[in-house]
N, C-alpha and C positions, 0 to 999 in steps of 0.2 A: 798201896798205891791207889788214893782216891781223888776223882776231881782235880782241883785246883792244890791241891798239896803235894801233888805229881809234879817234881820239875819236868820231867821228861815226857807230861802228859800236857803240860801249858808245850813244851814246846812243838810234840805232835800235833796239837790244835793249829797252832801257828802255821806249818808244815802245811798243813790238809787246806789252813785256806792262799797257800801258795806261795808261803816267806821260805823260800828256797835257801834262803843264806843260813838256817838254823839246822840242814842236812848232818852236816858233821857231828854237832851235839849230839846227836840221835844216835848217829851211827857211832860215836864212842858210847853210848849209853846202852847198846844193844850189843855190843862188837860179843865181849866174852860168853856170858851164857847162850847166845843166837848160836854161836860156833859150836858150842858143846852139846846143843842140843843136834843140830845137824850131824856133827859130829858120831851121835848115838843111832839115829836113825838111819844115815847111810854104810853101807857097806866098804866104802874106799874112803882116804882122805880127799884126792880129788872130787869124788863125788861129792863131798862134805860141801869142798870150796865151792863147786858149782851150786850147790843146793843153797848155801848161803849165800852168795852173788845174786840168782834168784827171789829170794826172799826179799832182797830190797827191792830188787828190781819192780817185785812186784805191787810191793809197799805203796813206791813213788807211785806207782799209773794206781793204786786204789787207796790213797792219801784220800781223797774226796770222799769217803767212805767210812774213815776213824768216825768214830762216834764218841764226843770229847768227855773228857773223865773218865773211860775206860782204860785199861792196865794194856800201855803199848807192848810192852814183851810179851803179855801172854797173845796180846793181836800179833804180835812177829812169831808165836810159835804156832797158832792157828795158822798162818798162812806157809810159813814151813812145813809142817806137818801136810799142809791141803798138795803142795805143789810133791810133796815126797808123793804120798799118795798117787798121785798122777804119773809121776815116774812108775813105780812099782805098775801099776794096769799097763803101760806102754810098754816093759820089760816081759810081762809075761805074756803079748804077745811075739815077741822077739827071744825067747829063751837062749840061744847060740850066745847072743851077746853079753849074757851076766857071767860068765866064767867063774870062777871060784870066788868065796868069798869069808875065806879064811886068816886073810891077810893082816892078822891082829897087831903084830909088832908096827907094821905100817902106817895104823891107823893111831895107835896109843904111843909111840917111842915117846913123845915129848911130852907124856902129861904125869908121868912117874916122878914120882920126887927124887932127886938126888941128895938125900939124907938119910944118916945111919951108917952102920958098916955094910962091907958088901954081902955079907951073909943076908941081913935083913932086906936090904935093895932087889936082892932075888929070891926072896922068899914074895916080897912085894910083888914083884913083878908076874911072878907064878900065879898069885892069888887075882892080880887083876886081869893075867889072862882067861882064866877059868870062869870068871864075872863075862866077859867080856865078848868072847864066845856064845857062853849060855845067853845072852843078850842077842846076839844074831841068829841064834836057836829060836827063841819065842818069837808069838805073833807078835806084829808091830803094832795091834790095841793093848796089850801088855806090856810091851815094851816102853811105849810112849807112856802110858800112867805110871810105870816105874819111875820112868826117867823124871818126868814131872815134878812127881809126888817126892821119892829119895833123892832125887840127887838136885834136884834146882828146887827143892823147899817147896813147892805148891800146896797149900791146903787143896783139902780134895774139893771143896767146892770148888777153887780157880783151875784146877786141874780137869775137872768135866767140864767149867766152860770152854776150855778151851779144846778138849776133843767133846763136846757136839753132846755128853751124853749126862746119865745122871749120877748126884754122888753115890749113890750106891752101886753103879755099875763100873766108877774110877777106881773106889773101894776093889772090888771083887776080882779089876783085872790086877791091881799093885799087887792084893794078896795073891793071886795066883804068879804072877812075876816073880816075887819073894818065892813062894816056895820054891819053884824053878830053881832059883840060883839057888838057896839053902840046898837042895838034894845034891845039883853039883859040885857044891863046895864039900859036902861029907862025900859023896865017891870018888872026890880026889883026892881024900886025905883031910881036908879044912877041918876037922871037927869042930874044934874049940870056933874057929871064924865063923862058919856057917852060921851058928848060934845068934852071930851081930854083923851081921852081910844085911838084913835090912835097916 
């Protein structure tokens, strides 16, 4: 995604100097990974939704701010990521109100494939609980270069620009994320999986 070879970056430019009518492109252009990545970061679905409702919201009022040629998703996860952040401080002074946040089937029922026999479907579904979990176990600097870097393809340089840091330190936290999940997946049985969980 560079420059002028971004369709979806001519049409953030557009956007930021106030062609309102080009909204929709964008937001079909951001809809799916934007959601998956909230998705990873928040602990409930609804939070997800919120979290992603936000992200535009906040898009739109710092539109004037894109800085053109730059990679608008990884700016939509920069600013997910900023306002999750903001949540998470405002939670931990409010502790009462995070309740459990174990609620895995709730968050994932819809993103399992339904293909295969049923044996495999719930062998699947085991294995992506145990991911998935161990994912709301790690810190959320590990978490977010996981999510990144594995599961939305970011090289590690787009991945540090977009959490703040350096490649070596996107590196260090994905590695320790992987391991995380690797040891999971062997004390629950995954052996053979562990081995390509990252």
């Amino acid at each position: 995604m560079k420059g002028c070879a971004d369709p979806l970056g001519r049409l953030m430019a557009r956007y930021a100097a106030g062609d309102d009518g080009v909204f929709e492109a964008i937001y079909r252009g951001l809809d799916a990974p934007l959601y998956r990545f909230c998705l990873r970061l928040a602990a409930r679905r609804h939070e997800a939704d919120d979290l992603f409702q936000e992200t535009f919201l906040k898009m739109h009022r710092a539109r004037g701010t894109y800085v053109p040629g730059a990679s608008v998703l990884h700016w939509a996860y920069a600013i997910a990521r900023s306002l999750y952040l903001s949540r998470v401080r405002y939670w931990r002074r409010r502790p009462e109100w995070l309740g459990t946040a174990d609620d895995v089937s709730e968050q994932e029922d819809a993103h399992v494939d339904a293909e295969g026999t049923p044996e495999a479907e719930v062998m699947a579904e085991r294995l992506l609980d145990v991911v998935l979990v161990e994912l709301r176990r790690m810190s959320e600097k590990n978490r977010s270069a996981y999510v990144l870097m594995r599961e939305e393809g970011l090289s590690a340089a787009d991945a540090a620009a977009v959490l703040g840091i350096t490649v070596h330190g996107v590196k260090q936290r994905a590695h320790r994320a992987d391991q995380q999940i690797k040891s999971a997946l062997s004390d629950a049985g995954w052996i053979g999986e562990a081995h390509g969980a990252g």
